[in-house]
C-alpha positions in Angstrom: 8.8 -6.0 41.8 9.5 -2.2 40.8 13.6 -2.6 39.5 14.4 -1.7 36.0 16.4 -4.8 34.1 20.0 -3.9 34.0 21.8 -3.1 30.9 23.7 -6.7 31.8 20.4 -8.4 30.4 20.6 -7.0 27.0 23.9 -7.3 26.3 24.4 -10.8 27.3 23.8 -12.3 24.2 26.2 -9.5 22.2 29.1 -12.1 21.6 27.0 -14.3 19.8 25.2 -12.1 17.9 28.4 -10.7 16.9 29.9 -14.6 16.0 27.1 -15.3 13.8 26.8 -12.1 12.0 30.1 -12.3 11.0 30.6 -15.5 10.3 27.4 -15.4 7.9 29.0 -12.5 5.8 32.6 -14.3 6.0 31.1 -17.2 4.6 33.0 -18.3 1.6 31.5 -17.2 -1.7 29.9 -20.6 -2.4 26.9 -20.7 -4.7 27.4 -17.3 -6.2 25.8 -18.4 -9.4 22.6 -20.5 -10.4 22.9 -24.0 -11.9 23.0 -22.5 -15.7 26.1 -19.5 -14.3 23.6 -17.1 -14.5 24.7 -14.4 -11.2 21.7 -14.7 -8.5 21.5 -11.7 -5.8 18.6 -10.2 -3.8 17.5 -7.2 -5.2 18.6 -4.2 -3.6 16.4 -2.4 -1.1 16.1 1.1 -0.5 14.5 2.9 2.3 14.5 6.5 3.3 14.6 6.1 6.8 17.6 8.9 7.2 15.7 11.3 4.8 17.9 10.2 2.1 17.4 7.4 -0.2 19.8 5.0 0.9 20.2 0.9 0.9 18.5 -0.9 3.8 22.2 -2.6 4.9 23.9 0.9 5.3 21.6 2.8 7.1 22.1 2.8 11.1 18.5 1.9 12.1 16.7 -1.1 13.2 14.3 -1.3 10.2 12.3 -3.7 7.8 10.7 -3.2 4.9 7.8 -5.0 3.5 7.4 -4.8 -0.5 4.3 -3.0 -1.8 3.0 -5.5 -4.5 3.4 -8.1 -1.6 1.3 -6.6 0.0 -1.1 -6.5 -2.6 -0.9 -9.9 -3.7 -0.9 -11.7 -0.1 -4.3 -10.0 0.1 -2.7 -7.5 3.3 -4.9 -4.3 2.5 -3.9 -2.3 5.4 -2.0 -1.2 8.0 -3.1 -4.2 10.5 -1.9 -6.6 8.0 1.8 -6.0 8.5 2.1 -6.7 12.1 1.9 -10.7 11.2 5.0 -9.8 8.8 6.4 -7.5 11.0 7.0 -9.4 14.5 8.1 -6.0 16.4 4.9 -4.4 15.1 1.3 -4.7 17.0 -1.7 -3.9 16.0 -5.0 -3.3 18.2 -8.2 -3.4 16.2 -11.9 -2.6 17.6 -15.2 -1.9 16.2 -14.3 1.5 14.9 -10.8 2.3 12.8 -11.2 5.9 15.3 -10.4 3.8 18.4 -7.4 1.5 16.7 -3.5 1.7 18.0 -0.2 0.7 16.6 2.2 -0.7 18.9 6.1 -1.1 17.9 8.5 -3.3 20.6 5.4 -3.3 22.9 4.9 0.3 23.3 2.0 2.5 22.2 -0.9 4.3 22.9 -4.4 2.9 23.5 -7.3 6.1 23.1 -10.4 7.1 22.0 -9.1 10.8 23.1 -8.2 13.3 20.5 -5.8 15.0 23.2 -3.3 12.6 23.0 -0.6 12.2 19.8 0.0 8.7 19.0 3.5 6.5 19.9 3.9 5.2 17.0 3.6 8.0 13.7 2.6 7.1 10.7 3.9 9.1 7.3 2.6 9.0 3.6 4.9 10.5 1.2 6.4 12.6 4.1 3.3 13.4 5.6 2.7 13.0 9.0 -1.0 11.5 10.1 -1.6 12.5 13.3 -4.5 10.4 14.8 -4.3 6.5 14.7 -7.6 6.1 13.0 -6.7 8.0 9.9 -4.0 5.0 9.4 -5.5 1.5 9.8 -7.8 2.0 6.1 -7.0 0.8 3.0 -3.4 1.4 1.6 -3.5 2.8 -2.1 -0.8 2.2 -4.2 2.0 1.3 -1.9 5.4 1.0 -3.0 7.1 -0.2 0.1 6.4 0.1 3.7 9.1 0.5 6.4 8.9 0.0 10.0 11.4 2.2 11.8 11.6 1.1 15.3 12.8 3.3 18.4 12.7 7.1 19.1 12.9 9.0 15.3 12.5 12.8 16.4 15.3 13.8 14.8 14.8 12.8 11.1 10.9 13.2 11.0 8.6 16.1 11.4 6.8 14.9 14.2 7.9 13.6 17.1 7.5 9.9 17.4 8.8 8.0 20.6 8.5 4.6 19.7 8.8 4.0 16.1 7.6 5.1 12.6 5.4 3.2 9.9 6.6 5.0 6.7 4.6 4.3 3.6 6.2 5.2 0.0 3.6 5.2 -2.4 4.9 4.7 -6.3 5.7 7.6 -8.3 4.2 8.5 -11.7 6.0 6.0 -14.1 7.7 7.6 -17.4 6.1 5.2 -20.1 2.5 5.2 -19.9 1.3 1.8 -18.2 -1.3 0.7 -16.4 -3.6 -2.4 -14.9 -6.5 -3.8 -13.5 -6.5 -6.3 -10.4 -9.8 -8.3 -9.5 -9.6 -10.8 -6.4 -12.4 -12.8 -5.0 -12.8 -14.5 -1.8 -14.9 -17.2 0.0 -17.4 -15.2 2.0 -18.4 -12.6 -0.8 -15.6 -10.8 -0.8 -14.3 -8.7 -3.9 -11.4 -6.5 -4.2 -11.2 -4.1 -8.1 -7.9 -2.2 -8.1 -7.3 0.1 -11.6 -4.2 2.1 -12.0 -2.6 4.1 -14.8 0.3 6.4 -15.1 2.5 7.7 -17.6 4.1 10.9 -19.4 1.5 13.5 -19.7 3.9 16.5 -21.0 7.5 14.8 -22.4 10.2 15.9 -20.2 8.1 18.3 -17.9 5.0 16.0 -16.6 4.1 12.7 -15.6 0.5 11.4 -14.0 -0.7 8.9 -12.1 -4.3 7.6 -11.0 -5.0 4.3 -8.4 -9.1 3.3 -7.9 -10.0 0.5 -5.5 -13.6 -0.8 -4.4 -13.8 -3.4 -2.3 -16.6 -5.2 -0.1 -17.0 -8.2 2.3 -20.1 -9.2 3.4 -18.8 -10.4 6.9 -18.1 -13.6 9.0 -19.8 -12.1 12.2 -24.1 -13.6 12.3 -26.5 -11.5 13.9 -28.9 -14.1 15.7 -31.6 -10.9 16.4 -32.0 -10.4 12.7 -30.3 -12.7 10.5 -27.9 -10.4 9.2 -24.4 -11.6 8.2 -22.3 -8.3 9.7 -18.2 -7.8 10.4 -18.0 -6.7 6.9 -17.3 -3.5 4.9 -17.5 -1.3 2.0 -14.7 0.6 0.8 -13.9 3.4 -2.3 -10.8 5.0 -2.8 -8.7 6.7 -5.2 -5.3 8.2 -5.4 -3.9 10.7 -7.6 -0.4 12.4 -8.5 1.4 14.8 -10.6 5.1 14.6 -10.8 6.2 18.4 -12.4 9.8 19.1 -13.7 10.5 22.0 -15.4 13.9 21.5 -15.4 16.8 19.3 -14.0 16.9 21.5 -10.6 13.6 21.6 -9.3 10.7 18.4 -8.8 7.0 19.3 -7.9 5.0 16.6 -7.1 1.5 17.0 -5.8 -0.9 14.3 -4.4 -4.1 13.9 -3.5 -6.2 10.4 -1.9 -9.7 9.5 -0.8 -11.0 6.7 0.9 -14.9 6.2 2.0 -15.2 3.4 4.4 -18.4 1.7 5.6 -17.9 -0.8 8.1 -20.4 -3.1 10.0 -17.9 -4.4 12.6 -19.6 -5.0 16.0 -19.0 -3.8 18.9 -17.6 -7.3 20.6 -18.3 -10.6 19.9 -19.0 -12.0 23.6 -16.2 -14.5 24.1 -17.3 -15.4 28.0 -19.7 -14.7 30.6 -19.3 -13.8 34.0 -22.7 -14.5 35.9 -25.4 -16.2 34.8 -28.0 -14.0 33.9 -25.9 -12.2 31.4 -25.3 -15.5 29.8 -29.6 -16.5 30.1 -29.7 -12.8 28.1 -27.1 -13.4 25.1 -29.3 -16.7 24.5 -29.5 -18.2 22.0 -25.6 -17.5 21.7 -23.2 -19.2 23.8 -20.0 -17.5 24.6 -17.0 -19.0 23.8 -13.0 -18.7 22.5 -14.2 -19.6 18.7 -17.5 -17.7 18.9 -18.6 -15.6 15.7 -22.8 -14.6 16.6 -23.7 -11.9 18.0 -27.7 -10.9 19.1 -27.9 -7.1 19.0 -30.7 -4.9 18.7 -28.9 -1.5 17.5 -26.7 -2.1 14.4 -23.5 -1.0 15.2 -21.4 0.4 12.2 -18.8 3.4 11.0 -19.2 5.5 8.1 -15.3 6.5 7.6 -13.9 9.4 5.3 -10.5 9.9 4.8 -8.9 12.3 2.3 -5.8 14.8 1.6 -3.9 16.8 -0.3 -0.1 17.5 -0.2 2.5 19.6 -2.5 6.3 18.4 -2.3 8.8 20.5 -4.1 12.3 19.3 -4.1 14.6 22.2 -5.2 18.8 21.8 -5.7 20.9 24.5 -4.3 24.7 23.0 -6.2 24.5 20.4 -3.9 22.1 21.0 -1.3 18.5 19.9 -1.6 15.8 21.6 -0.3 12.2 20.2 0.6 9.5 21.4 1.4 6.1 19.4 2.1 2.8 21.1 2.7 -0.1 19.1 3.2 -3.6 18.8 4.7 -5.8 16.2 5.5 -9.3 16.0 7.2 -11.4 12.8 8.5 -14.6 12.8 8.7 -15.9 9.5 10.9 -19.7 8.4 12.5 -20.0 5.4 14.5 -22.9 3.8 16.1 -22.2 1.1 18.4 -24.2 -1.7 20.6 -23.1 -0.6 24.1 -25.1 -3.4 25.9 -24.4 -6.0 23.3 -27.8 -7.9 23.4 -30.9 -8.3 21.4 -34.0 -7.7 24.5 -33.9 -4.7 27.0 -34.6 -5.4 30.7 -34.4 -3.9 34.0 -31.0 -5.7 34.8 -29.7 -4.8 31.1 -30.8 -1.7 29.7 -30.1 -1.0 26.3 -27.4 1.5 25.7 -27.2 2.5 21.9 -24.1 5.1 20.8 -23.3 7.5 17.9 -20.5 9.6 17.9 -19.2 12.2 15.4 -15.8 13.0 14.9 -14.5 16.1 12.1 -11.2 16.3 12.4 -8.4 18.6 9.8 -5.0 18.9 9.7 -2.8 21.5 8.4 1.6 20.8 8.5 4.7 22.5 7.0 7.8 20.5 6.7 11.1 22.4 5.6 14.3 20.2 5.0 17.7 21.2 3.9 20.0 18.2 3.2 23.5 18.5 2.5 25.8 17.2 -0.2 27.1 12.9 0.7 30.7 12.3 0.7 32.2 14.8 3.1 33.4 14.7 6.1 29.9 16.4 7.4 26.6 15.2 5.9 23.7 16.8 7.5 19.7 16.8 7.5 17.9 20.0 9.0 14.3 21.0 9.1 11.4 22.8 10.5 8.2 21.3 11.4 4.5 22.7 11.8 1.1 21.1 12.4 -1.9 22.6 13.8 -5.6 19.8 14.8 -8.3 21.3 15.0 -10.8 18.2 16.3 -14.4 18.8 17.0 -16.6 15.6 18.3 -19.9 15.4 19.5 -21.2 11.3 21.4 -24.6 10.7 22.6 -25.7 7.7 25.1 -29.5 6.6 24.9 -29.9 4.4 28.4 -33.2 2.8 27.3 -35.4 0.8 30.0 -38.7 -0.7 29.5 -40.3 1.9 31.8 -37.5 4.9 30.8 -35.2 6.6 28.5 -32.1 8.7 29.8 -29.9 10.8 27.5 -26.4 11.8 27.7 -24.9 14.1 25.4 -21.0 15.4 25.3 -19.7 18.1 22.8 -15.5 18.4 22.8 -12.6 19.3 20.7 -8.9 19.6 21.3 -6.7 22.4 19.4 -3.0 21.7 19.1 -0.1 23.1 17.5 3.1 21.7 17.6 6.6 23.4 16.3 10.1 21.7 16.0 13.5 22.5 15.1 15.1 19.3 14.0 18.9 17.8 12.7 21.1 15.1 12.3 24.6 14.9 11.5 26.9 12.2 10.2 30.7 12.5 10.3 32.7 10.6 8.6 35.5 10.2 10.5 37.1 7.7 8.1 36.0 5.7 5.4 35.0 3.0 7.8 34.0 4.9 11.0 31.2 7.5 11.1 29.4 9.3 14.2 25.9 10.2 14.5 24.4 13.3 16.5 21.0 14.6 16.2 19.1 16.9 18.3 15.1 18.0 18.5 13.1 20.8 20.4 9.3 20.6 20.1 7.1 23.0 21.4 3.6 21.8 22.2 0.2 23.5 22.6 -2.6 21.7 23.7 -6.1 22.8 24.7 -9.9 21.4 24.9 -13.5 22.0 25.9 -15.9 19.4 26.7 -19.8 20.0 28.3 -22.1 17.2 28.8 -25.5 17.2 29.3 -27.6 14.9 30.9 -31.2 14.0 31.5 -30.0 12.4 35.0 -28.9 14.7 37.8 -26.8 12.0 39.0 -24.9 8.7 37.3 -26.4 6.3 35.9 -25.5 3.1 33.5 -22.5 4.7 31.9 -23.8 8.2 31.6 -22.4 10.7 33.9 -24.2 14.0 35.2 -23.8 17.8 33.6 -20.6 19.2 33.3 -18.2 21.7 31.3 -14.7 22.4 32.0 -12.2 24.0 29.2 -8.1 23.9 29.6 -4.7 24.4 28.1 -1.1 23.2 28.7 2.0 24.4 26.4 5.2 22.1 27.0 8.6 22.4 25.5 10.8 19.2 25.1 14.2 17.9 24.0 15.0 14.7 22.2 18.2 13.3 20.3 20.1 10.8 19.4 23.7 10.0 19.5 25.8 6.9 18.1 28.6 5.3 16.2 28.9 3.4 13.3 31.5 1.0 12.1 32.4 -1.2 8.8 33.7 -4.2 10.2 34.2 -5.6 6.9 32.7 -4.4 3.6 30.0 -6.7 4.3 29.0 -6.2 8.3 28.5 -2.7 9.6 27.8 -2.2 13.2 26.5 0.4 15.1 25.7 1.2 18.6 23.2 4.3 19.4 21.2 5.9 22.0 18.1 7.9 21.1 15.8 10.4 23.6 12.2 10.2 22.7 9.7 13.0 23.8 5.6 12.7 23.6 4.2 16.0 23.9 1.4 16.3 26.9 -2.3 15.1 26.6 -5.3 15.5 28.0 -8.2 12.7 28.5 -11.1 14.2 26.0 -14.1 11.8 25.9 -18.0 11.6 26.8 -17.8 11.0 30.1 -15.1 12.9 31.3 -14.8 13.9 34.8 -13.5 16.8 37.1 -10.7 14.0 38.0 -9.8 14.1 34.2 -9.2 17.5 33.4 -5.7 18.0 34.5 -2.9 17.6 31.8 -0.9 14.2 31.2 2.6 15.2 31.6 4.7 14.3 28.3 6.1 11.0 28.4 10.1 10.5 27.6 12.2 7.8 26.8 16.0 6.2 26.6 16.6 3.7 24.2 20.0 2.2 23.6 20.5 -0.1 20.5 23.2 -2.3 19.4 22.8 -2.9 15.7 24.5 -5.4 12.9 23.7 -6.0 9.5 25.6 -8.2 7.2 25.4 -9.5 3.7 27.3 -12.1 2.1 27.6 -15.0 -1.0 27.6 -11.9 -3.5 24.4 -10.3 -2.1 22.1 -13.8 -2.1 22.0 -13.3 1.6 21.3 -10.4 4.3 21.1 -10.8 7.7 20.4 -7.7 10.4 20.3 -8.5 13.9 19.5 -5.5 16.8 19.6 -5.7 20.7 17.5 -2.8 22.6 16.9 -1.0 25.9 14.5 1.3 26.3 12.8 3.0 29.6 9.7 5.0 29.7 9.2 7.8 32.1 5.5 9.4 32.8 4.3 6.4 30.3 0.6 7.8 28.7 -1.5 4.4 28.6 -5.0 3.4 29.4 -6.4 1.7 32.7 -9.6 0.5 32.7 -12.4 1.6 35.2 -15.9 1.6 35.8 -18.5 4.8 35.5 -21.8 3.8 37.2 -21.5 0.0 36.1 -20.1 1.0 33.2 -17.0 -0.6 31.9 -14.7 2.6 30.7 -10.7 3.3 30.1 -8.8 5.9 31.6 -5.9 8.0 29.9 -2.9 8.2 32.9 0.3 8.9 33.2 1.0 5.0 34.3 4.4 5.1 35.5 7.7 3.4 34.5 7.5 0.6 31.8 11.1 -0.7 30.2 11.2 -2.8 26.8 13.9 -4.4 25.8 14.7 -7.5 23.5 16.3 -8.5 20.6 15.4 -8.7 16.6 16.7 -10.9 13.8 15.7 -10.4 9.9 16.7 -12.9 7.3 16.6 -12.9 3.7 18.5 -15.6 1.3 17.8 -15.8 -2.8 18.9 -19.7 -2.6 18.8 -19.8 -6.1 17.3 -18.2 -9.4 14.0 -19.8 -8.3 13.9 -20.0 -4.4 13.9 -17.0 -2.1 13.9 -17.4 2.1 13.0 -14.9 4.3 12.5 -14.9 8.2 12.2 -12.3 11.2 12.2 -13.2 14.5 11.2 -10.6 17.7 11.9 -11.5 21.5 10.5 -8.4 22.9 10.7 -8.1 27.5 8.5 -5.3 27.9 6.9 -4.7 31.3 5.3 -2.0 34.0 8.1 -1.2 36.2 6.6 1.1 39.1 2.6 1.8 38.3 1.2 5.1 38.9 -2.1 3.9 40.9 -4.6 6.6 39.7 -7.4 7.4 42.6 -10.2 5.8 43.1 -9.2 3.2 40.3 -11.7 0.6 40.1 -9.3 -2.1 38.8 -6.6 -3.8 40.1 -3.2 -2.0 40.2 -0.8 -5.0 41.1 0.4 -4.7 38.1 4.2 -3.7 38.7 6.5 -6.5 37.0 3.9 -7.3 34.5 3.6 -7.6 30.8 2.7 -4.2 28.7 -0.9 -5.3 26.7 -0.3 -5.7 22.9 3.3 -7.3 23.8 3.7 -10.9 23.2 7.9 -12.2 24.7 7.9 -13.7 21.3 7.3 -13.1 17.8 8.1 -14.9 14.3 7.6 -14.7 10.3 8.8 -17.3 8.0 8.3 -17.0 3.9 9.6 -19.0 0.9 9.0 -17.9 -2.3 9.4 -20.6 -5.7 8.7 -19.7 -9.2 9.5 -22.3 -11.7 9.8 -21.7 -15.6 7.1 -23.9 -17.5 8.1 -23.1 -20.8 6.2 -21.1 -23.7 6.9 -17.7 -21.4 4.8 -19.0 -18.2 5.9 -19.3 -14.9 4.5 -21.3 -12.0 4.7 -19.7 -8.4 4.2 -21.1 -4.8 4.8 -18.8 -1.8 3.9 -19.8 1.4 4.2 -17.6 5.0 3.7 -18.7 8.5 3.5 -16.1 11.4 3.8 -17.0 15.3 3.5 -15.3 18.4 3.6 -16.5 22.0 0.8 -15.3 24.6 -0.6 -12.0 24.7 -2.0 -9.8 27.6 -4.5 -7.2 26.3 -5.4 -5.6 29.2 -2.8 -2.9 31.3 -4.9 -4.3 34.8 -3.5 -7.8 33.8 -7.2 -9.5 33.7 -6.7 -13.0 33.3 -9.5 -13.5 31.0 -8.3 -11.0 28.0 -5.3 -13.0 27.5 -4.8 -14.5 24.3 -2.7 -17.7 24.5 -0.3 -18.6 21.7 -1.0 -19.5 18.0 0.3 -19.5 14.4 -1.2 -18.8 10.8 -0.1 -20.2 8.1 -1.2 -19.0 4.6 -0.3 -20.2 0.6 -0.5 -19.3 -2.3 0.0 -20.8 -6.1 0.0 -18.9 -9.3 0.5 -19.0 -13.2 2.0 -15.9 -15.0 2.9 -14.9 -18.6 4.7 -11.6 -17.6 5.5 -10.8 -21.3 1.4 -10.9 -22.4 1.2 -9.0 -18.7 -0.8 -11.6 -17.3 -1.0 -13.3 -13.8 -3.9 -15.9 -12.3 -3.2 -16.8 -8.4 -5.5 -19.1 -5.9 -5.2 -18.1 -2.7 -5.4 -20.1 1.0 -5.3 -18.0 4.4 -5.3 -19.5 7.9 -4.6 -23.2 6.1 -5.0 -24.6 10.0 -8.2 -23.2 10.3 -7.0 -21.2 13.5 -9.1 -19.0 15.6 -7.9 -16.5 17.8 -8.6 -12.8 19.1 -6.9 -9.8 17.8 -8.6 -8.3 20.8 -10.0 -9.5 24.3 -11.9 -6.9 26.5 -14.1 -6.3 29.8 -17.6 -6.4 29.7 -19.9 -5.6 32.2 -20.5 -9.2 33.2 -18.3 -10.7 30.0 -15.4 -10.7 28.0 -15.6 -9.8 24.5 -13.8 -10.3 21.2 -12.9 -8.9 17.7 -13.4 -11.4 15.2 -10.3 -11.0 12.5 -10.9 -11.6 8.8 -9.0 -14.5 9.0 -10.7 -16.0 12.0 -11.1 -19.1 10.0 -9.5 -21.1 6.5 -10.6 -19.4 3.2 -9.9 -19.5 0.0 -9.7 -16.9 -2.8 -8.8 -15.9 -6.6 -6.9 -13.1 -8.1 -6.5 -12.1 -11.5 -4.1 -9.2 -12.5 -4.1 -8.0 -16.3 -0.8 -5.5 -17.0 -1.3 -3.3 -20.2 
């Protein structure tokens, strides 16, 4: 099976997507007030997902937006916490943040290699983070975080092909406020958040500071040693400075660290494959559910993240002018169990890892945006970042009669420049077009040598070798569309979008002669069908989208084997196509009760797979599911606060997230799939918001549901990461406002 879906499939279910959208915001105006005639609406949201702040319901982009001080309070501390709110967002954890991947309608890219950018981007206050691993920390003072799906080259300063995580910290309040956050959770876990902010100089300058330490002691038992691992220590801070010296021009500068220390291990084994790997992981037993592990070599990451950044917003009449300058460097170590057991033997040698990754970036963002409310409305920019990545691995191959060494030194350079647009008209006051056009110019290069004590393979350690390289690639991307008011409440629009990855090259410690040609860049056509409606006086919103999008020269990993050992390699796979459907809800019942729901059927699959040489895998693969995309995905939430008199008010919320099975693995192994499952959290509160108070207890995974985040190959097994929530738990919070 090698055909492409036809455009008939997506658009099938159009007319009823259409009936229902409308009909929810030609509802008649029933309910418009609570019981006591009080007016009830949902608040207003506003995103910047055109560059502009604008409301969620006009802006032409399938996009949701998850609240900041949810996030906070549901106990979601990162970046992996959102894909169970956000069903077209996937997440693929592992023992070390620097080998993480965000994956948005089933497409991105899996890679320990610093020569390839990531599918998905991820942006901090306009800044552009451009590894994976500096993303999946600790979020600091969020604000709101939206999820832009599809190609979004021509608003954003770097190209991103699949989607964009945009995360709007909060800005430096005018009167001076602040609080202090302290959560506790069953398994020794504690989470201390301190903020203040406030008018430093009246009129001219405003300050804000955010602290967090955190720590968990794990939920992972090492049977080798008795140590209680899978759990982490984290510090962080975040500061700004909002300066106006007068009503034309904004400076606000920003600077964040975060220190991570992380005892994750490298797999939980979740099934053997012969039996004297299973006689060697004794006395654990694999299984779905299992949490020991019996290691010898503690594996662990020591994690620094930090960055500074100056924004100056500057009005010209009515042209604003940005400009964004930023740089960030991560500095990360990890040590990792590559054999996974606790003894060493002839038929399992011990293989013990570190790696050492220093990693800056520098980026300059320039962005002219026109005056709203003329026929022609316009945002226009140039783009600059330059990586410099130097990383140095070692392998120990330890036998009881022998010790072999491997040791790899690389880097990657890149630099990557863009001209970038996009133009509404306004045709009429109902009818608008969209055009918006890219060029990117790419640099890549790298040098890699490996030494080694072996003068041919052995256990996952390849002989000497050097080789250097360059590539420099030019691409186009864009997006046209239209976009009509059906009614003032239902707006519809119907775009297509060109997505562009630059090229990439497969960096890591046992790279090859095979691996040191260039990955071409990848492309992609999207085409998206878009409605969003509100109705009964703003209490409810409903956005719907239909999608179909084709990759060409599709960068993924395919997993291999390198003298026994099990290894991924970065290829230019093929064809894949994604395509689906998304449906986001959100009703304020009444004064008291507020619904929301999101719902994701995402058909992504390999079209034709590239088959690389000598692939040690299988490559049947054509017609299969892309790993990290489940057909089906779903979020439910109510939210109920009830007034209890003397200024106190009682809440319950309560969430439930759903997804269907799950492949992990590109080569379709039918023992990393992860079968369906649901968690369903609560939570209950008391709150005097006048005395600035607020007490919650907190239940996650009420169902006490297990389930794998990640399933892998093994030499011999199949391995797991265990998730935080991996079982029920319970935990307190306690939030003082002053």
């Amino acid at each position: 099976m090698s055909t492409r879906p036809t455009a008939r499939f997506t658009l099938r279910p159009l007319p009823h997507a259409i009936a229902l959208l409308a009909a929810i915001s030609q509802a008649p105006l029933v309910a418009a007030a609570d019981t006591d005639g009080e007016t009830v609406t949902l608040d207003a949201v506003t995103v910047t997902a055109t560059r502009r702040e604008e409301t969620l319901q006009s802006v032409p982009v399938a996009v949701s937006v998850v609240d900041g001080e949810q996030l906070e309070r549901d106990n979601r501390s990162g970046v992996a916490g959102l894909a169970q709110q956000v069903p077209t967002l996937n997440f693929r954890t592992n023992a070390s943040n620097k080998d993480t991947a965000l994956f948005i309608r089933g497409v991105g890219t899996i890679s320990t290699s610093p020569g390839v950018e990531p599918t998905v981007a991820t942006v901090v206050d306009g800044v552009v983070l451009a590894r994976p691993g500096q993303a999946t920390l600790e979020l600091l003072d969020p604000e709101r975080v939206e999820v832009l799906r599809g190609p979004q080259g021509t608003l954003f300063g770097k190209n991103a092909s699949a989607g964009v995580i945009n995360i709007v910290t909060r800005q430096p309040p005018a009167e001076t406020r602040g609080y202090v956050q302290q959560d506790w959770y069953q398994g020794n876990e504690s989470r201390t958040r301190f903020g203040i902010g406030g008018t430093l100089v009246p009129g001219v300058l405003r300050g804000s500071l955010t602290t967090l330490v955190s720590s968990y002691d794990g939920n992972v038992d090492n049977q080798s040693n008795g140590h209680e691992v899978n759990g982490y220590n984290h510090r962080g801070a975040r500061g700004k400075l909002e300066f106006t010296p007068n009503d034309d021009l904004t400076v606000t500068l920003a600077a964040d660290y975060l220190q991570a220390h992380d005892d994750i291990p490298n797999g939980v084994v979740a099934k053997t494959l012969d039996a004297s790997f299973a006689n060697a992981l004794a006395p654990v037993s694999a299984s779905d559910h299992n949490r020991d592990i019996v290691s010898d070599y503690r594996s662990r990451v020591e994690d620094a993240n930090k960055g500074v950044s100056a924004q100056v917003d500057y009005r010209l009449g009515d042209f604003t002018l940005t400009s964004i300058t930023a740089w960030r460097g991560w500095d990360n170590t990890q040590w990792q169990d590559g054999d996974r057991l606790g003894t060493i033997s002839a038929a399992f040698p011990g293989i013990e890892d570190k790696g050492d990754l220093a990693f800056d970036q520098y980026s300059q963002e320039l962005r002219l945006a026109s005056p709203k409310g003329g026929f022609v409305e316009y945002v226009a920019g140039a783009y600059y970042m330059h990586g410099h990545d130097d990383e140095t691995y070692r392998r120990n191959l330890r036998s009881p009669t022998s010790l072999q060494t491997g040791v790899a030194d690389y880097g990657t350079r890149s630099d990557s420049s863009a001209l970038f647009g996009e133009t509404t008209l306004n045709f009429t006051e109902r009818l608008r077009g969209i055009a918006g056009l890219r060029y990117t110019h790419d640099y890549l290069s790298y040098d890699h040598r490996r030494t080694s004590t072996s003068p041919v393979a052995v256990n996952g350690i390849q002989p000497s070798t050097a080789s250097s390289g360059s590539v420099d690639e030019d691409g186009w991307s864009g997006r046209l569309g239209v976009q009509y008011d059906l009614t003032d409440d239902l707006m519809a629009y119907l775009t297509y979008s060109r997505g562009y990855k630059g090229p990439a090259y497969n960096v890591f410690f046992n790279m090859q002669p095979r691996d040191t040609d260039p990955l071409k860049p990848e492309t992609s056509n999207t085409w998206e069908l878009g409605l969003k409606a509100t109705a009964w006086n703003g209490r409810l919103t409903a956005n719907g989208a239909l999608f179909h999008s084709t990759y060409d020269n599709y960068q993924a990993n395919f997993f291999d084997t390198v003298a026994s050992q099990v290894v991924t390699r970065l290829i230019n796979a093929g064809s894949v196509t994604s395509e689906g459907a998304e449906f986001d809800l959100a009703l304020q019942a009444t004064r008291a009760l507020k619904l929301s729901a999101a719902l994701a059927y995402t058909h992504a699959r390999i079209d034709s797979f590239s088959c690389p040489s000598g692939a040690a895998a299988s490559c049947n693969v054509n017609g299969k599911t892309l790993p990290f995309a489940p057909d089906w995905k779903s979020y439910v939430r109510a939210d109920y606060s009830v007034p209890l008199g003397n200024g106190l008010d009682l809440e319950l919320a309560t969430d439930y997230s759903w997804q269907s099975e799950v492949q992990y693995d590109l080569s379709q192994n039918p023992d990393t799939k992860q079968g369906a499952y649901g968690i369903w959290n609560a939570s209950l509160a008391v709150a005097d918001y006048d005395a600035g108070w607020r007490v919650a207890l907190i239940g996650k995974n009420l169902a006490d549901k297990s389930y794998s985040p990640l399933l892998a190959s093994g030499s011999g097994y199949i391995y797991r990461q265990v998730p935080r929530d991996d079982s029920r738990y319970f935990g307190v919070q306690l939030r003082k406002d002053f």
